[in-house]
N, C-alpha and C positions, 0 to 999 in steps of 0.2 A: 517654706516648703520648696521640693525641689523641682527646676523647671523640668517640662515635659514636651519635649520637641518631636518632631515628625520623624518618624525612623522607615527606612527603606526594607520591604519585603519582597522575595524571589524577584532581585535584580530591579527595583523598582517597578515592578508590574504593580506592586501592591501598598500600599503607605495605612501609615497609623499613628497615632502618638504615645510613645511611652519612655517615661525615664530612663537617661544611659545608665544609671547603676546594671541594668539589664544589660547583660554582655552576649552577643553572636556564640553559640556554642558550636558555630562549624569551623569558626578561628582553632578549637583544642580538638575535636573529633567530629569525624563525617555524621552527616546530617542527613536522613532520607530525602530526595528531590521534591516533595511532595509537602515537605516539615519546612517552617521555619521557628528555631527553637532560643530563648532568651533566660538566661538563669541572673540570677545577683545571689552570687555565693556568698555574701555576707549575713543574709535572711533566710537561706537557702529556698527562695523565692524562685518559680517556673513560670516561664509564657511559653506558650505553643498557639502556632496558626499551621493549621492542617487541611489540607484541599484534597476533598474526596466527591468520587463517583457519587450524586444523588441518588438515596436508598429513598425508591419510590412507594417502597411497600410500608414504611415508616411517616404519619399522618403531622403535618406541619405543627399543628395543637399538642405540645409535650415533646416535640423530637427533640429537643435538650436533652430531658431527662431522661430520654430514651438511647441518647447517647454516654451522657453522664453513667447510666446504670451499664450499656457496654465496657464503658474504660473501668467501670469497678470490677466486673468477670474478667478481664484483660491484664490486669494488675493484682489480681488473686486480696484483693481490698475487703476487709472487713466491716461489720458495724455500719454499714454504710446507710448513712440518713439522709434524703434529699429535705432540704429546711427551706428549701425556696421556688417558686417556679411561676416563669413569667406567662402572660397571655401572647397569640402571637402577633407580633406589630411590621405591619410595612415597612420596605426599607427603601424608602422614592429615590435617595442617592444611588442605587445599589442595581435599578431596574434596567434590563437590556432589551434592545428591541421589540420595547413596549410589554415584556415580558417581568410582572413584580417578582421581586424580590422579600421576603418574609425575613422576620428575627424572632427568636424562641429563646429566654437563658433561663439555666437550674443552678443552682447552688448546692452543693450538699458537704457532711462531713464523713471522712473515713479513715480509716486504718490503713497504712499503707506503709511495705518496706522499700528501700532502697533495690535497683536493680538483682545486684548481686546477694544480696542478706535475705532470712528466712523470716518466719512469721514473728519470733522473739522479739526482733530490732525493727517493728512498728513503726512507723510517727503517724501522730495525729494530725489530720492535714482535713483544709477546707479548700475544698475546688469550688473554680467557679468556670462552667460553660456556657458559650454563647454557640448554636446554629444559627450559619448563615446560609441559607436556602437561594440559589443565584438559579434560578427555575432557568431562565434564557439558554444561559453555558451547561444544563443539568448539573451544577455543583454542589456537593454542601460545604460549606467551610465551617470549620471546629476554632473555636477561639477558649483554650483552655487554660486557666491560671491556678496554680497550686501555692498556697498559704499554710507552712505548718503552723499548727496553735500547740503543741507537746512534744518535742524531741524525745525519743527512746535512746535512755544513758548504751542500750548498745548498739543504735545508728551510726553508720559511719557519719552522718548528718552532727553528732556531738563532737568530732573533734574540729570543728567547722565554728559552729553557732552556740554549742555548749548544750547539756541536756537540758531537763525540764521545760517549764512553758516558756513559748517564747515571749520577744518584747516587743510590744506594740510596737510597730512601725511610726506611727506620728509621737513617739515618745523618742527618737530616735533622727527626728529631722524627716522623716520620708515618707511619700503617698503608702497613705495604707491598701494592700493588697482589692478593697473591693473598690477602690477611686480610682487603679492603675486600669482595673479590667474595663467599668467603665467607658474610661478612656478612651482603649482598643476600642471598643463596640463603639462606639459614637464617632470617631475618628476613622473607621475604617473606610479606605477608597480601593477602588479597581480604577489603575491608570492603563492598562494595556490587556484588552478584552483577547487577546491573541496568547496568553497566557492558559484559557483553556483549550487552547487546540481545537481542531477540525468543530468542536459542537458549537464551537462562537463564529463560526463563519456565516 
């Protein structure tokens, strides 16, 4: 398998581990200040770490899914089945100023097209989120990973990876998309509490 080393997040403020097949997508185009975004365009495999304002009116118990179910309105995603969803678990590495820190992850699958293509050119894609609730700094953080399981032969995604289903990742030498996510979640550190501004003082 392949190794999975510590990769740097917003400027090392943030660390995690996950395989370089994952490439910096602010190297080919800007990245919002708020995103840090990771593709392997061989898999057409996605990570995303997103740091957002704590939506307080949204209950720790399911704010994965709660999110998860946002980004499917947001990506106009069909079909969409959440198949997984954790209880909420502490996160004692994660806690500021005495203040816990919670973790929530959903799993689901959906339909989903490429930016620019219309509902026709589909893929079937398994997300998987983690919230991270950093109650101290008011933050959530979004830890999202996207796994196609079915190319649509008219995704621009086929002239990439080829239509139909895709191929298992550990058939292929490499972490399978739900070990990478994992990973992230288990791995994740805040090395510079100054990262969220004025509410971490």
């Amino acid at each position: 398998m392949e190794r999975i080393p510590q990769r740097q997040l917003f400027g090392g403020a943030i660390s995690a581990n996950f395989p370089l097949r994952f490439e910096d997508v602010s190297n080919i185009r800007e990245v919002p200040d708020h995103q840090e975004v990771f593709v392997d365009p061989a898999r057409d495999e996605s990570l995303i770490v997103e740091i957002l304002e704590l939506k307080d009116d949204v209950a720790d118990n399911g704010s994965a899914t709660w999110f998860l179910q946002d980004l499917a309105v947001e990506q106009s995603a069909e079909g969409t089945i959440v198949t997984d969803q954790s209880a909420v678990f502490e996160a004692p590495g994660l806690g500021y100023r005495n203040m816990t820190s919670v973790i929530t992850t959903a799993t689901a699958q959906m339909a989903i097209s490429k930016s620019r293509q219309g509902r026709e050119a589909q893929n079937l894609v398994k997300v998987y989120l983690a919230n991270l609730r950093l109650k101290g700094v008011q933050t959530d953080i979004l830890i999202t990973a996207y796994e196609p399981v079915f190319i649509n032969p008219l995704s621009e995604s086929a002239n990439a990876v080829g239509a139909g289903a895709t191929v298992p990742a550990a058939e292929s030498g490499r972490t399978p998309m739900a070990e990478v996510f994992k990973q992230v979640v288990s791995t994740f550190r805040v090395n510079d509490w100054n990262l969220f501004g004025a509410s971490a003082l």
